[in-house]
C-alpha positions in Angstrom: 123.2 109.2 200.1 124.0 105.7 201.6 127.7 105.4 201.6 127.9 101.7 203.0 125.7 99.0 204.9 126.6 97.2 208.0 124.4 94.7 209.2 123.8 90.9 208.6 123.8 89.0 206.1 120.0 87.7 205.4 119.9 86.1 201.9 122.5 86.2 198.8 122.4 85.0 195.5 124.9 85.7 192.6 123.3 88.6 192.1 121.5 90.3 194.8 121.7 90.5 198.5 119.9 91.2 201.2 121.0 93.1 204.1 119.4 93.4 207.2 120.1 96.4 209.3 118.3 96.8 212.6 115.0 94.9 211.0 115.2 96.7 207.5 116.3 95.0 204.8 118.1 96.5 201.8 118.4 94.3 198.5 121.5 95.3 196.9 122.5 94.3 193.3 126.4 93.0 193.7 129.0 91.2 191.6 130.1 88.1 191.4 133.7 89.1 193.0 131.4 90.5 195.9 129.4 87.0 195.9 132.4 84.7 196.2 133.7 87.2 199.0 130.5 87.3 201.6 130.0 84.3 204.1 127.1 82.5 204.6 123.9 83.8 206.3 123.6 85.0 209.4 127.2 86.7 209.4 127.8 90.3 209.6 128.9 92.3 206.8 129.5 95.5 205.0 129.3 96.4 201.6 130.7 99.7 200.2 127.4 101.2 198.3 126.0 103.3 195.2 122.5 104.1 195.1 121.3 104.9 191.6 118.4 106.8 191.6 116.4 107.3 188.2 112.8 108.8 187.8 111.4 106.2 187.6 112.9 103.6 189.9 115.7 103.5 193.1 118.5 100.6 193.0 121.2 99.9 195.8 125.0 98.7 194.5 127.1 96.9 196.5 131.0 96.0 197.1 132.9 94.6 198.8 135.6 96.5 198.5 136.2 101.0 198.2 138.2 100.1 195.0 135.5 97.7 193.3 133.4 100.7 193.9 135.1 103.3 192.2 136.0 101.0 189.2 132.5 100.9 189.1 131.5 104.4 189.3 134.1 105.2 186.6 132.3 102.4 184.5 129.2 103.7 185.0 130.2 107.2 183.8 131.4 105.9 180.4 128.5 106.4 177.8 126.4 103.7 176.6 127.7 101.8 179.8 124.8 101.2 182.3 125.0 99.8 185.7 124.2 96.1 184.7 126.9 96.3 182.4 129.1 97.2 184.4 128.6 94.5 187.4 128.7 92.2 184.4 131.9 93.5 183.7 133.3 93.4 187.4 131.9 90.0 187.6 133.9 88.2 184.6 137.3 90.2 185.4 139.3 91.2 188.9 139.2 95.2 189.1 142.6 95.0 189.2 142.3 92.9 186.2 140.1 95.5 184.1 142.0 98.4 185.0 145.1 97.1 183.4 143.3 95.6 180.2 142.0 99.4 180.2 145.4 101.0 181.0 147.4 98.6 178.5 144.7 99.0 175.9 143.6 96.0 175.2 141.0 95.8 173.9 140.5 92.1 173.2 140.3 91.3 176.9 137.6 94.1 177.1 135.1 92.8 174.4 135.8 89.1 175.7 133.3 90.4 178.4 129.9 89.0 177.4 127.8 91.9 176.4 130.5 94.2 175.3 131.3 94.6 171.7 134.1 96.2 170.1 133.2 99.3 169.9 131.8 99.7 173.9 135.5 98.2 174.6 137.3 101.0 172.8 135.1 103.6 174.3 135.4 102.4 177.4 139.4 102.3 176.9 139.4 106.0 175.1 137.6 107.5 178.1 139.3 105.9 181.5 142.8 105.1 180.2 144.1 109.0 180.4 141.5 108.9 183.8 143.0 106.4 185.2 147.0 107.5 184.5 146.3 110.9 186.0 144.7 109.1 189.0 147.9 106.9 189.4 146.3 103.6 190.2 148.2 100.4 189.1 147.2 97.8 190.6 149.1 95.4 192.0 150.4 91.8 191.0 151.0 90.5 187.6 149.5 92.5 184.8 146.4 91.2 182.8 148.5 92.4 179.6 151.1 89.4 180.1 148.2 87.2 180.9 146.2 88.4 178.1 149.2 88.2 175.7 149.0 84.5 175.9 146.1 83.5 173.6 146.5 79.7 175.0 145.8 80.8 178.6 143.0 82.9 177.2 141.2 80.5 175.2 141.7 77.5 177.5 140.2 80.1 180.3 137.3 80.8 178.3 136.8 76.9 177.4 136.7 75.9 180.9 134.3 78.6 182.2 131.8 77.3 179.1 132.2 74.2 180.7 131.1 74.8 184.0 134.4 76.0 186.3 134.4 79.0 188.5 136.5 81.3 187.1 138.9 81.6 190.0 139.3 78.1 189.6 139.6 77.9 186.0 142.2 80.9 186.2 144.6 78.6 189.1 144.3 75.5 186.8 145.1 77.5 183.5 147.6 79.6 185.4 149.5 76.6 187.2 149.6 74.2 184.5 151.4 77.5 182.3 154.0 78.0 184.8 155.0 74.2 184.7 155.2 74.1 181.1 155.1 77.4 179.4 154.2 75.6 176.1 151.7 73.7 176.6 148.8 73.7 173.8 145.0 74.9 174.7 144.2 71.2 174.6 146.5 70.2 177.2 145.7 72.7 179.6 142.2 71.6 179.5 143.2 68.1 180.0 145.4 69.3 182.5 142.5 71.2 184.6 139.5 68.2 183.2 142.0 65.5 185.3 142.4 68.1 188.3 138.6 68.8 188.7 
């Protein structure tokens, strides 16, 4: 069983890499938290690793971090939720992020995840929330059930990802122009963020 790969950095895109390690090279499948992580070719790196085998058919999962992993794993083990689902999953929202949308029940923020409908969401909720209480992981800064309690900040984050921002981006915009002026209208934070980018 691979438990990580150390070597360089030979080709990424958002969703695969390829990792060279002493002249073999490994295509891993990775998120887009673990894309917007790695540095540019050439550069060493080393990604945390899950390899899925099936009868059929071997994959390699990567991360960049032991907790991204795990999330991942636990995501994984959730029925009806396969491994593409769940890097989709890690890509539109921080693990951090997820586990307290999981842990705070809220299941809005987990079927706002393209791909996952309402009934994945609450399965997914039903079978790692006590999981993840007995494990005691909370994770740390502010928690995605104040965030997601604010439809504005929601719906102006989902507005400016359709139009084209990176999410982290969109997320400092939203998240800045809120703590100006609590207030503000979905409208205005999109002008707000339009007039920044």
């Amino acid at each position: 069983m691979i438990a990580y790969l150390d070597g360089v950095l030979a080709y990424k895109e958002p969703t695969h890499t390829i990792i060279d390690v002493h002249g073999v090279g490994y295509m891993v499948h990775i998120s887009l938290q673990t894309y917007s992580i790695l540095p540019g070719g050439g550069d060493r790196i080393k990604l945390f690793i899950h390899h899925l085998f099936r009868e059929d058919s071997q994959a390699l999962y990567g991360f960049a971090s032991a907790d991204e992993k795990s999330l991942f794993l636990d995501l994984i083990g959730v029925s009806g939720v396969g491994p593409n689902t769940a890097l989709g999953m890690l890509s539109a929202m921080q693990p951090g992020d997820l586990r307290l949308a999981i842990l705070g029940e809220n299941v809005r923020a987990v079927q706002a995840i393209k791909g996952i409908g309402a009934k994945t969401a609450q399965r997914i909720i039903l079978e790692l929330r006590d999981k993840m209480k007995k494990s005691g992981v909370v994770p740390d800064g502010p928690t995605y059930r104040q965030q997601a309690a604010n439809p504005v900040r929601e719906e102006s984050l989902a507005a400016l990802v359709a139009l084209g921002f990176p999410k982290a981006t969109a997320e400092k915009s939203v998240d800045d122009a809120l703590k100006a002026e609590p207030n503000l209208t979905v409208e205005e934070v999109i002008r707000r963020a339009l007039r920044q980018g």
